[in-house]
C-alpha positions in Angstrom: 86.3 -13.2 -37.0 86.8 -12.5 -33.4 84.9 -14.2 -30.3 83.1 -11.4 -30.2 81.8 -11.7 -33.6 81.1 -15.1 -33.4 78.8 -14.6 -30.5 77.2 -12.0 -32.4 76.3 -14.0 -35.3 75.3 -17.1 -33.1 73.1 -14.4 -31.2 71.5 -13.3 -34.4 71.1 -16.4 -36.0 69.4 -17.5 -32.6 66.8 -14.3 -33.2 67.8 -11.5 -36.1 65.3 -9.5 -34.5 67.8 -9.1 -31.6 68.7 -5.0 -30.9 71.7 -3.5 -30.9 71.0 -2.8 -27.2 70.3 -6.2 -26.5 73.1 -7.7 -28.6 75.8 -5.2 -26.8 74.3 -5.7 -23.3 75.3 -9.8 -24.0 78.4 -9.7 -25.7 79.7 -7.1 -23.3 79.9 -3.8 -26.0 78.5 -0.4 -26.4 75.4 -0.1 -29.0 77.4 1.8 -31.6 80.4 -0.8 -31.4 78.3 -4.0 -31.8 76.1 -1.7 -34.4 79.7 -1.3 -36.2 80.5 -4.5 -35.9 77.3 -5.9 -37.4 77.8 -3.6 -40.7 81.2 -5.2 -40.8 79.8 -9.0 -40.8 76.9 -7.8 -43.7 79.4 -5.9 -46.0 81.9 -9.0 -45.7 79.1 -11.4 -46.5 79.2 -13.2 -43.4 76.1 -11.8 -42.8 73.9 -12.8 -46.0 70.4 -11.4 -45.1 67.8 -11.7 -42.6 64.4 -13.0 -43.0 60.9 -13.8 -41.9 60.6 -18.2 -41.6 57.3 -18.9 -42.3 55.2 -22.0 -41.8 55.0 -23.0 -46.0 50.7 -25.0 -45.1 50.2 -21.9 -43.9 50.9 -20.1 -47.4 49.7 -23.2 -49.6 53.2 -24.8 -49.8 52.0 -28.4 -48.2 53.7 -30.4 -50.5 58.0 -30.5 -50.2 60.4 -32.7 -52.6 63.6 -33.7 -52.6 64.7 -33.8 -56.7 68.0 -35.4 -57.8 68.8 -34.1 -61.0 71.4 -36.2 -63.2 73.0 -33.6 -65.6 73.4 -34.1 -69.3 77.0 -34.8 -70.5 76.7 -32.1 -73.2 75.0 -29.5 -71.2 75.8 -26.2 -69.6 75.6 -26.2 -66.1 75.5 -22.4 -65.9 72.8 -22.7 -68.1 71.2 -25.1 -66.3 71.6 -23.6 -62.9 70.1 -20.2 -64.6 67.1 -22.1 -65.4 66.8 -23.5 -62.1 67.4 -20.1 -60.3 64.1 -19.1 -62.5 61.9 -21.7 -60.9 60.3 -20.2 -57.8 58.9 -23.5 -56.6 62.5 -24.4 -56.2 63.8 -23.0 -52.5 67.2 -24.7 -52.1 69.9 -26.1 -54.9 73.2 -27.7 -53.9 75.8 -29.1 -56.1 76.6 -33.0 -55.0 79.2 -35.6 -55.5 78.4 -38.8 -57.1 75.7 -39.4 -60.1 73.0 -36.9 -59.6 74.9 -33.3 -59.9 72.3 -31.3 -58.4 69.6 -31.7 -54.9 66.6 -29.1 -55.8 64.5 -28.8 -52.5 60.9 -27.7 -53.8 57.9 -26.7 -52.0 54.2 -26.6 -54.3 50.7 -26.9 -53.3 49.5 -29.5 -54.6 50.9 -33.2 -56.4 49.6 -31.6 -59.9 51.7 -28.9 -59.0 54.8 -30.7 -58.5 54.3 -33.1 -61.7 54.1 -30.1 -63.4 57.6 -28.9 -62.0 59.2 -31.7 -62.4 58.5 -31.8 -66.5 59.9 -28.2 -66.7 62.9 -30.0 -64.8 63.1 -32.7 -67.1 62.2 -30.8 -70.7 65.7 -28.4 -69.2 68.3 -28.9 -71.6 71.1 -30.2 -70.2 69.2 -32.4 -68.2 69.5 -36.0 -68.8 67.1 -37.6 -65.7 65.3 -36.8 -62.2 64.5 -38.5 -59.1 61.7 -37.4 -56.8 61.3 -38.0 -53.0 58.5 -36.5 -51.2 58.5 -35.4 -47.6 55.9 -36.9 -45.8 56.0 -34.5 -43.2 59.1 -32.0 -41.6 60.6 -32.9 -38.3 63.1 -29.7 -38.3 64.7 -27.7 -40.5 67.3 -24.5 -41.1 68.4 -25.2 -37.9 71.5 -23.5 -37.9 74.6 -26.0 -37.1 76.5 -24.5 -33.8 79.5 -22.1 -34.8 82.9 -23.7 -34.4 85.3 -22.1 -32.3 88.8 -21.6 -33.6 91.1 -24.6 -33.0 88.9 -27.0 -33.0 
């Protein structure tokens, strides 16, 4: 990735609804060679996908936890990452270091709603316990960290 690419994905991560015409007039190209460019970044998975952030009260998604998940000696973790993958409620999984194995950010309507989640969690084979913190409220979030340039 060139300077000029990295500036294109800092542009689009800044607004993905940026134009070609817009996105050449600032990084100094033609349309077609930043619309190039662009196809380039998607195909190589640089570029993983665009979409729409919306507010989650505004969609009945007032309620967000943070679940720790200790995993089960004996289970699969493909498995139990498959089952995870099937829970919709579930918008975020990362693998950690340390005792609990996996972070599940979730988002439901209501308390019920996340109870009931967090049996499904804890009746998943392969796992052993869970531990629950709600959000209170969101100060930020996804905000994208700033690109590093090379060298540094």
């Amino acid at each position: 990735m060139d300077t000029i690419d990295r500036s294109l994905v800092e542009l689009l991560r800044g607004n993905a609804r940026l134009s070609y015409a817009e996105l050449a007039r600032q990084v100094g190209l033609s349309a077609p060679a930043v619309h190039e460019r662009v196809g380039k970044l998607e195909s190589s998975g640089i570029i993983r996908g665009y979409r729409a952030e919306v507010e989650p009260e505004a969609i009945g998604l007032g309620v967000t936890a943070l679940i720790g998940i200790v995993e089960d000696s004996g289970g699969d973790t493909d498995d139990v990452l498959e089952t995870f993958r099937q829970m919709p409620e579930i918008e975020s999984c990362y693998f950690m270091a340390g005792v609990e194995s996996f972070l599940l950010k979730a988002r439901v309507g209501t308390i019920a709603e996340l109870e009931q989640l967090i049996v499904r969690l804890s009746r998943t084979p392969g796992v052993a316990s869970t531990r629950t913190g709600i959000a209170l409220s969101t100060k930020w979030e996804n905000r994208p960290p700033p690109i590093e340039s090379p060298g540094s």
